[in-house]
N, C-alpha and C positions, 0 to 999 in steps of 0.2 A: 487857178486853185481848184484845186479837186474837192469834191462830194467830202471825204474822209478827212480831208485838210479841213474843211471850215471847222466841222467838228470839234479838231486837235484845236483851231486858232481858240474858239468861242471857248472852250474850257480854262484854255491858257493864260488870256486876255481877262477871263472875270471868276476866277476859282470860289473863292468865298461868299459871291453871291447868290442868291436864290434862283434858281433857273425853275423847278417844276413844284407845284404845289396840287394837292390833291385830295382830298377830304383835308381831315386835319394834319397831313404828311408836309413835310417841305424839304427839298431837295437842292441841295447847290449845285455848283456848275463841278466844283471835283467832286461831288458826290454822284453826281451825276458820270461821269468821263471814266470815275473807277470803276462802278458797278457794270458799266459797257465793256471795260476789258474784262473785268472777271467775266462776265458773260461770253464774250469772243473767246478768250482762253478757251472757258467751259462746250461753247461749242467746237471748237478743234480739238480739245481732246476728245471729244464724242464721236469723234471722226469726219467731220464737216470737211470737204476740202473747198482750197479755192476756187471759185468759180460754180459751186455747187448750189441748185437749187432750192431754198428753205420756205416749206409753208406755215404761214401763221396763222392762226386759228385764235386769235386774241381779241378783246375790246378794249376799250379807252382803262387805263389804268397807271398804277406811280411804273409800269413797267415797263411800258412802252417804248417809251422814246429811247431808255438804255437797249433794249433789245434790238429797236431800228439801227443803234449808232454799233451796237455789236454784231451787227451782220456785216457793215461798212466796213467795222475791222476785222473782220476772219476773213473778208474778202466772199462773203457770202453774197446770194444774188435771193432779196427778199420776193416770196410769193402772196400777199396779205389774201384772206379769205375774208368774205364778208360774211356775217354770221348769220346774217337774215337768209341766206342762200338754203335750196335744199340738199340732202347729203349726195342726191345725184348729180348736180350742179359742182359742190365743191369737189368729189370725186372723178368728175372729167377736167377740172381744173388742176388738181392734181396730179392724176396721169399721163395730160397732153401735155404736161411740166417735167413730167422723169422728175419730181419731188419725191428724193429717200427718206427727207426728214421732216416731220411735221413737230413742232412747238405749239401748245392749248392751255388757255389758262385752266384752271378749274373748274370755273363754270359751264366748260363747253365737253367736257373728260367723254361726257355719253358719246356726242358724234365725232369725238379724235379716237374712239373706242371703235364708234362705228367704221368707219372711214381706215382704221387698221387694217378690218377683218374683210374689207373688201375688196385693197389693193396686196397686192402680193411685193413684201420686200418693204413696205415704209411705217419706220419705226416712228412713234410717237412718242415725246417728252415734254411732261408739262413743266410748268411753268409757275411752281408752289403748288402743290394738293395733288400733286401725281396718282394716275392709278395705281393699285398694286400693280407691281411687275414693271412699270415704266419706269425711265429715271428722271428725276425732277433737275430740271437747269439751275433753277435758284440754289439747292445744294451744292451742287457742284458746282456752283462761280464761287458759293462761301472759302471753297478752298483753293481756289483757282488765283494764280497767278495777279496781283493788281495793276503788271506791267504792260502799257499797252503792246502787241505784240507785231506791231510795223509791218506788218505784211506789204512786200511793196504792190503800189495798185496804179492802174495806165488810164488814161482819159477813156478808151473806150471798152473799161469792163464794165456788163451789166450789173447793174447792182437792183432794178426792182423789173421785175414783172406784173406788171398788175394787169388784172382781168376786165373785161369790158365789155358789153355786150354793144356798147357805141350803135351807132346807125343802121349797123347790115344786121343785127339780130343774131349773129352767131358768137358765140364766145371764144376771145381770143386774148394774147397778154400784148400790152402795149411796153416793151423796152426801152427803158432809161438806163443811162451809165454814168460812170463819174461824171461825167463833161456834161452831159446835158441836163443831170439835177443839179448843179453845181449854177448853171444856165436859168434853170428856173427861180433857186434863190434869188440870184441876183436880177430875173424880170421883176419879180416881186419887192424886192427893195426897188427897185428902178422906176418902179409903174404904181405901185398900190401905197406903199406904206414907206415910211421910214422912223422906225421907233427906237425910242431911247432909254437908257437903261431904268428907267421908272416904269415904263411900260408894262401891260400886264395884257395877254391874248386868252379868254375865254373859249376852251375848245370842248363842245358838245357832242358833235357830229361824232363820228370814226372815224378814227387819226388816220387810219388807211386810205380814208375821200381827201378832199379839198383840202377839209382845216388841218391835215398832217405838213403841208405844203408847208403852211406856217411857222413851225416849230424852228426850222434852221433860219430864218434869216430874225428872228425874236433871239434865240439862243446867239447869232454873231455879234449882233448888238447888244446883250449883257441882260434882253429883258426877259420877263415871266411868260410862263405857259399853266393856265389855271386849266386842270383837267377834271369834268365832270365823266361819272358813269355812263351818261347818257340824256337823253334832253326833255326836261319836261317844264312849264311855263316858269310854275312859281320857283321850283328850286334856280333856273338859269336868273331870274331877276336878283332871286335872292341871293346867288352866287355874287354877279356884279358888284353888289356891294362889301359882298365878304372879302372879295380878293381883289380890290379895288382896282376893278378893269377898266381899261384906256378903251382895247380894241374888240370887236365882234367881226364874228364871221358866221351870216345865217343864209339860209336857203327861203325862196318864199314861203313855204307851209311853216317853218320858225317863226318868221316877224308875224305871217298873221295868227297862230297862234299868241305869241306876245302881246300883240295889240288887243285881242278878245280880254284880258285880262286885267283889272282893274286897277292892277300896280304897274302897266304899261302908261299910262297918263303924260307923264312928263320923264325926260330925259333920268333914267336910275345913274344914281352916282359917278365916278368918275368918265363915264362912256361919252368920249369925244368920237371916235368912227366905226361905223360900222359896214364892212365889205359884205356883198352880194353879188350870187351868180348862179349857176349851177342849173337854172333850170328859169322859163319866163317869168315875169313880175308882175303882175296886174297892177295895172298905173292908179285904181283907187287905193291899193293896199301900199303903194310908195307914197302917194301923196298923204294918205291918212298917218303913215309914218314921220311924215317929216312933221305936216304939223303937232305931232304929238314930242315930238325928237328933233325935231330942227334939221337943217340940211349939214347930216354927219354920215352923209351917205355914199359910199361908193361901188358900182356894179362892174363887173370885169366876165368875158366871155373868153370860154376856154374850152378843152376838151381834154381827156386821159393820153391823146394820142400828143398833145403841144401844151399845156400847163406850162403857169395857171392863165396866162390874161394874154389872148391873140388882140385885145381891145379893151377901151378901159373908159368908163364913164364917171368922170372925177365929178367929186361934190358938186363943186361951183358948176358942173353941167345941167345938176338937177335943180337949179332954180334958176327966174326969170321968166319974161314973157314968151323965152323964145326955149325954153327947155327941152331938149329931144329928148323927153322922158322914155319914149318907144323905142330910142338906140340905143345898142347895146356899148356906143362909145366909139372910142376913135384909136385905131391902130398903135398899139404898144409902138416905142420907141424901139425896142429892141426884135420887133416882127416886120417881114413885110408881106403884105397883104395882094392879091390879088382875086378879082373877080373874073373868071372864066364861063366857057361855056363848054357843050358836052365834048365837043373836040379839043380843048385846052387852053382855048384864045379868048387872050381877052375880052372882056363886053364893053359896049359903049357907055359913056359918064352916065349914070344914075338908071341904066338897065340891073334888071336883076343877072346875078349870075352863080357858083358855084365859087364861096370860101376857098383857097390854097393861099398857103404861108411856108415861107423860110423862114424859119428861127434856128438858135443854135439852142434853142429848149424843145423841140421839136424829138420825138422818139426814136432811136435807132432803128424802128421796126416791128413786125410783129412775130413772135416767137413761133418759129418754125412754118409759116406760111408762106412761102414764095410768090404763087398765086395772088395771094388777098394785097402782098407790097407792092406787085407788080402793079397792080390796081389803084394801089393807092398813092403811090409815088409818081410826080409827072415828071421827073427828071431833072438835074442841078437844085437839087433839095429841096422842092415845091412837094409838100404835102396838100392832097384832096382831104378838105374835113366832111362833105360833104352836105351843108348845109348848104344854103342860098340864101342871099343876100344884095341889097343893094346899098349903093354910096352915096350921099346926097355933095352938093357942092362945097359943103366947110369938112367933108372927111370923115360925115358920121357914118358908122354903119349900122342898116337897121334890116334883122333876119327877117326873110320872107316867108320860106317854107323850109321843111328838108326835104333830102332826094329819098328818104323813105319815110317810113310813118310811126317814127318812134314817139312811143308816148313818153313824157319826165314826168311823173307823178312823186310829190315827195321829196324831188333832186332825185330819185332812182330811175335810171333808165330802164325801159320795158319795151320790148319788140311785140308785134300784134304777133308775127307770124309761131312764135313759141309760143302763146297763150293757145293760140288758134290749132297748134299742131297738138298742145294739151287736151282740150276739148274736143278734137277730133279722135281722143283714144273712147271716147264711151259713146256707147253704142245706140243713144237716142237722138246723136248727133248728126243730119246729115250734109247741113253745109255750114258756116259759120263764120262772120268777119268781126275783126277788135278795132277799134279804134279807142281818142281818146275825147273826154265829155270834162267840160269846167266844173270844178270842184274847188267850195269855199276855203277847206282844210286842204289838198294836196294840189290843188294850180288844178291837174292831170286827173281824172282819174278814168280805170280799166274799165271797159262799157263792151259788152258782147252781146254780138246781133249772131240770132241759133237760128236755125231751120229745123226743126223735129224730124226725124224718120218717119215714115207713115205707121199709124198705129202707136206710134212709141208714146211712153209719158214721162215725163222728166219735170222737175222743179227749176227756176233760176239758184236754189241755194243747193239743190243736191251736185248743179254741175261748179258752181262756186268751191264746195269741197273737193270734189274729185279734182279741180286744178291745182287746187291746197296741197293736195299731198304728193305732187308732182313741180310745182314749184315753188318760188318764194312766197313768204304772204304778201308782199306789195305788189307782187303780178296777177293774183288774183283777182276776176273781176270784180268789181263793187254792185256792179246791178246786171243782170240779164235781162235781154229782149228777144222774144219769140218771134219771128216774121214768116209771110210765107214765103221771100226768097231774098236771097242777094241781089243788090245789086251788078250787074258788071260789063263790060265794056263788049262789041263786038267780037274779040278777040277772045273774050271770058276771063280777062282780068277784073278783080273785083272792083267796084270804084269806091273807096274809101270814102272819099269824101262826101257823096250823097249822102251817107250815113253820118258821118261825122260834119257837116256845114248844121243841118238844125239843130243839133246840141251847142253848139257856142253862137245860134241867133242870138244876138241879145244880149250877150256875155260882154260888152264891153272889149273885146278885144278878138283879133283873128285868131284863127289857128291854121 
């Protein structure tokens, strides 16, 4: 079954039911399935063709998920943008994409405004509250066609592109197609969940990360998708109970925020499981969860390039005396797993070694890089994720290090060497390495060790702005440190980690 089929089954299978709620909105499953083709319609008569690249420029809203399932049926190949990004960011994301068409809700009209006037040739259409002079989608689906319009579609059209800064720090789109989202659905029922039509999924996040993952295989099975704006303690608690959620799905800087709050106490309302991933867990801040929640916990390890779960550390793993709180779990039924080394061969039992997975959830590639696949593919469908990892004798696996020095602050990936390339544009800068520092609210956070120029005077917050307006705000360092030199190696590679080992002394956990 194809990507576009579950779609077609899930609407067909439970029409009348509630599929999407949303402030006080509520959506069934044909209400839901129509609004997708009028939408599809409405993008092919705007000239969308098949196969063609769509950027979206949207957040969490009642629109989303129709707009997702209307790109599956124009045969569109979705680009999501993340909106924390800067306009220079999303603008090479769109260009390295040959995106003609960009889609923005209202909220965002300024940078789909911007973002017009800087590439040449891509037309922008929001998405309800259009600029003057754009044309708004939602209009045009009102009159649009409510037939779905069948477009035929092959297992291996791309249907997402999504962007990643992943491991190597350089931005690129990870390609997924029929077959291999279709693949992830079903890791995900397979591995994580299997919910039933009473169920109700709490999505905070951007539907674009992880908890978008969710929506189709909640939607196959007949259940709810409760959609917040965005995440903040008291409204997600209080959500829970409004929309009588079964399932969560949080990143660690969520639960510990959660937990800081005093309506975190005991398990809220109907919430039996709650999935975790995306970025490490500090084992005081799972343990402090359960006992406050009981063990309704599940962790899954994955990446943008093989989503969602290469591994999976089911409830009953986190409790007992013998608990591998510190693995990230034991190889998805539907993966296989392999520990290599720099030349490609296997390691011996309980050596560390370099993550590579077969899956048929595994990405087609990355969009127009030959170089970076050739790199990244070991041949007979072995993906390098490039983490490292060892296996202990019952199967767990528990990450070591990566092979580069990415910081996850937040669940947001961050490369040192783009902050560092940031901070290298002003001019009191003359040498300067990023690493990352424990941080109670984000796991991760941005730590920048500067060298001053001779003479020169700079602030730790003047150079915090100047990377502000060069990249995201979550790449921004959180604190500067003046030194008077880098560390680095004989060869004058820097050494990370003498900078980075005394910041998580003591932290309770490696880095």
């Amino acid at each position: 079954m194809l990507t576009v089929d579950m779609v077609r089954a899930g609407a067909r299978r439970h029409r009348d039911r509630v599929a999407i709620r949303y402030r006080d909105q509520s959506l069934t499953f044909r209400q839901v399935d129509e609004l997708a083709n009028r939408l599809a319609n409405a993008l092919i008569g705007s000239g969308v063709e098949a196969g063609e690249r769509v950027g979206l420029l949207i957040g969490n809203g009642p629109w989303t998920v129709p707009l997702d399932f209307a790109c599956l049926k124009a045969r569109a190949c979705r680009v999501p943008l993340n909106a924390r990004l800067s306009a220079d960011e999303h603008a090479r994301m769109l260009a390295d994409a040959g995106v003609r068409t960009l889609v923005y809700e209202s909220a965002l009209a300024g940078r789909a405004a911007e973002l017009a006037e800087r590439l040449d040739g891509l037309r922008a259409i929001g998405l309800g509250g259009a600029r003057t002079g754009d044309p708004d989608l939602l209009e045009r689906a009102r009159s649009a066609s409510v037939a779905d319009p069948r477009l035929p579609a092959r297992p291996d059209d791309v249907i997402l592109a999504l962007y990643t800064s992943g491991t190597t720090g350089t931005l690129k789109a990870a390609q997924h197609t029929q077959a291999s989202y279709a693949a992830i659905v079903s890791n995900i029922l397979t591995n994580l969940l299997s919910p039933g039509r009473d169920d109700v999924m709490l999505h905070a996040a951007p539907l674009i990360h992880a908890s978008g993952t969710f929506v189709l295989p909640f939607w196959l099975r007949g259940a709810q998708a409760a959609v917040l704006d965005g995440f903040d303690p008291e409204t997600y608690l209080a959500a829970i109970s409004r929309y009588g959620v079964t399932h969560a799905n949080l990143v660690p800087t969520m639960l510990q925020m959660l937990l800081a709050t005093g309506g975190a106490r005991e398990r809220p309302g109907r919430l039996r499981s709650v999935i975790y991933g995306a970025s490490p867990m500090p084992r005081p801040v799972i343990e402090k969860a359960m006992r406050a929640w009981g063990p309704i916990f599940t962790q899954y390890y994955g990446q943008t390039e093989a989503p969602l779960c290469l591994s999976v550390l089911a409830a009953e793993d986190h409790v007992g005396p013998d608990a591998p709180l510190g693995s990230c779990g034991q190889p998805s039924v539907d993966a296989e797993i392999r520990l290599v080394d720099e030349r490609g061969a296997e390691v011996a039992p309980g050596q560390p070694g370099e993550v590579t997975v077969r899956a048929p959830f595994a990405m087609a590639g990355y969009l127009d890089a030959p170089e970076l696949n050739a790199a990244t593919f070991l041949g007979d469908g072995w993906l390098r994720t490039r983490d490292v990892a060892r296996m202990d004798e019952r199967g767990f696996l528990y990450l070591v290090d990566r092979t580069s020095d990415m910081i996850v602050s937040g669940a947001y990936n961050v490369y040192p060497r783009e902050v560092e390339d940031a901070l290298h544009t002003h001019p009191a800068v003359a040498e300067c390495a990023v690493v990352g520092a424990p941080d109670e609210r984000w796991v991760e956070a941005v730590v920048a060790f500067v060298v001053r120029r001779p003479g020169a005077a700079v602030t730790g917050t003047e150079l915090a702005e100047h990377v502000r307006v060069r990249l995201a705000g979550y790449k921004v360092p959180k604190r500067v440190e003046f030194v008077p030199a880098i560390p680095k190696s004989g060869v004058g590679k820097i050494l990370r980690r003498e900078l980075r080992d005394p910041l998580w002394a003591g932290a309770g956990r490696a880095r």
